[in-house]
C-alpha positions in Angstrom: 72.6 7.4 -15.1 71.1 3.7 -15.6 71.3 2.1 -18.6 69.5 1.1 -21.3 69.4 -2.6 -20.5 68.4 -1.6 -16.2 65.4 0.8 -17.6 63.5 -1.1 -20.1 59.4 -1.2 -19.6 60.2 -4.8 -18.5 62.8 -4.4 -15.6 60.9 -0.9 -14.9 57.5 -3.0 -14.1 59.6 -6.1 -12.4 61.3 -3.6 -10.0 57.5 -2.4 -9.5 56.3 -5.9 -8.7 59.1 -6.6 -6.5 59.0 -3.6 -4.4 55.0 -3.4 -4.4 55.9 -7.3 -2.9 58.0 -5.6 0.0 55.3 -2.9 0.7 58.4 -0.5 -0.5 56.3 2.8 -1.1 59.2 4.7 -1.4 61.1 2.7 -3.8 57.5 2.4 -5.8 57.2 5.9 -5.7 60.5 6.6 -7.4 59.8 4.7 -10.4 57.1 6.8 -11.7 57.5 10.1 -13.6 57.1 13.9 -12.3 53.0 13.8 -14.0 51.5 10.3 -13.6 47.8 9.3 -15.4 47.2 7.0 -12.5 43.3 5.4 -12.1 42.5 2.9 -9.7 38.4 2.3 -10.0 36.6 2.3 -6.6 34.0 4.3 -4.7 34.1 6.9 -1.2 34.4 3.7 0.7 37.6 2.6 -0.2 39.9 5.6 0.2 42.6 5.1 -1.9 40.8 4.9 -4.9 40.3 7.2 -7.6 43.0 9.3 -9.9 46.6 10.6 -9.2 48.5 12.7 -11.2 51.9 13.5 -9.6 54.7 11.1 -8.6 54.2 12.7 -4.6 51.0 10.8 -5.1 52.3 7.9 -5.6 53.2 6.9 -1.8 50.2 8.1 0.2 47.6 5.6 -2.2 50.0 2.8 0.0 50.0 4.1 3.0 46.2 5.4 3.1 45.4 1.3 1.6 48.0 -1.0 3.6 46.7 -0.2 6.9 43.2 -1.5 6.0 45.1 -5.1 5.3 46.5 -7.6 7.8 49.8 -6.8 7.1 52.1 -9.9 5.7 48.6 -11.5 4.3 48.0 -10.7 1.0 49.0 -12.6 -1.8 49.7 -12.0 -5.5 49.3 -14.5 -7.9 51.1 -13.0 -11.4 49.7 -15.1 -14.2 50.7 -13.1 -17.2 53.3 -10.4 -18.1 52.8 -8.8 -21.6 55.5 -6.3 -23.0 53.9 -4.3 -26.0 56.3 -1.4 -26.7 55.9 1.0 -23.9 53.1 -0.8 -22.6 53.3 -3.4 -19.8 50.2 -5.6 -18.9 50.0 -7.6 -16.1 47.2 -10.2 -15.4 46.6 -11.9 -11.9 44.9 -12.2 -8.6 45.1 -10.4 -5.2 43.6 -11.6 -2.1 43.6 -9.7 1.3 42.5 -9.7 4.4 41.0 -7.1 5.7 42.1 -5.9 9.3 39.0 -4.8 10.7 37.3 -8.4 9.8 39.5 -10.7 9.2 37.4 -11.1 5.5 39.7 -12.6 3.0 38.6 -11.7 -0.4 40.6 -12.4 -4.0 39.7 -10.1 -6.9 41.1 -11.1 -10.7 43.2 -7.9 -11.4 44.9 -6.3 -14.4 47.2 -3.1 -14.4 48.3 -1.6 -17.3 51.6 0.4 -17.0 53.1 2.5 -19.1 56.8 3.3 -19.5 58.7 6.3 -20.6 62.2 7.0 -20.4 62.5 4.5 -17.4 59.7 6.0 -15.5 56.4 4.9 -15.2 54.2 7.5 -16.6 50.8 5.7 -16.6 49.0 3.0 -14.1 45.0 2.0 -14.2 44.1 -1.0 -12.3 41.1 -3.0 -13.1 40.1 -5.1 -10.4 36.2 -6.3 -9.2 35.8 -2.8 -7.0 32.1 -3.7 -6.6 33.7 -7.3 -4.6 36.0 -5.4 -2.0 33.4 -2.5 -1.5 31.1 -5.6 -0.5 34.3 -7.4 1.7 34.4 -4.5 3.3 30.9 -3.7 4.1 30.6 -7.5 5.2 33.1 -6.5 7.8 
């Protein structure tokens, strides 16, 4: 059992960030809860977008996006980190390139998380879908 100190929303959402940075999906994956409220905005274009609900789900969104980006290329740019409770907000920028182009693109992001018990039981990501769709059709 972890402890108190190795579970808080803060070290839950760091060993998120650092994991997300090692393209870990796995290790992501086993930091949410069983039933997940998970929202990424987007449209049939980008296939990874839309809602999740189970922790199974968790892994396929990476693996279904990651391919679509040159691999060792993107970049994230953490600005903020707010603590609120439960509620973890981070603030920042992502750019990518996209594989079949070579189009970089940065979008200003924010993710809300949610923690529970040590798990992550909520992520929405709010990030200028109407840019990639348009990186991507560029392509």
């Amino acid at each position: 059992m972890m402890s108190a100190e190795t579970t808080t929303p803060r070290t839950v959402v760091e060993k998120f960030v650092e994991r997300l940075g090692r393209q870990d999906q796995e290790g992501i994956q086993e930091l949410f809860a069983d039933q997940i409220d998970w929202y990424v905005p987007g449209s049939d274009t980008l296939p990874w977008t839309g809602r999740r609900t189970r922790r199974d789900e968790v892994a396929p969104f990476f693996t279904t996006m990651w391919p679509h980006y040159v691999s060792g290329e993107s970049k994230v740019s953490l600005e903020r980190f707010v603590v609120d409770e439960t509620d973890v907000i981070l603030l920042g920028t992502f750019t990518h390139t996209i594989a079949s182009s070579s189009r970089v693109f940065t979008t200003p992001s924010a993710m809300h998380l949610v923690v529970e018990d040590g798990r992550i039981t909520r992520m929405h990501l709010y990030e200028d879908t109407l840019l990639i769709e348009e990186a991507f059709a560029a392509g």
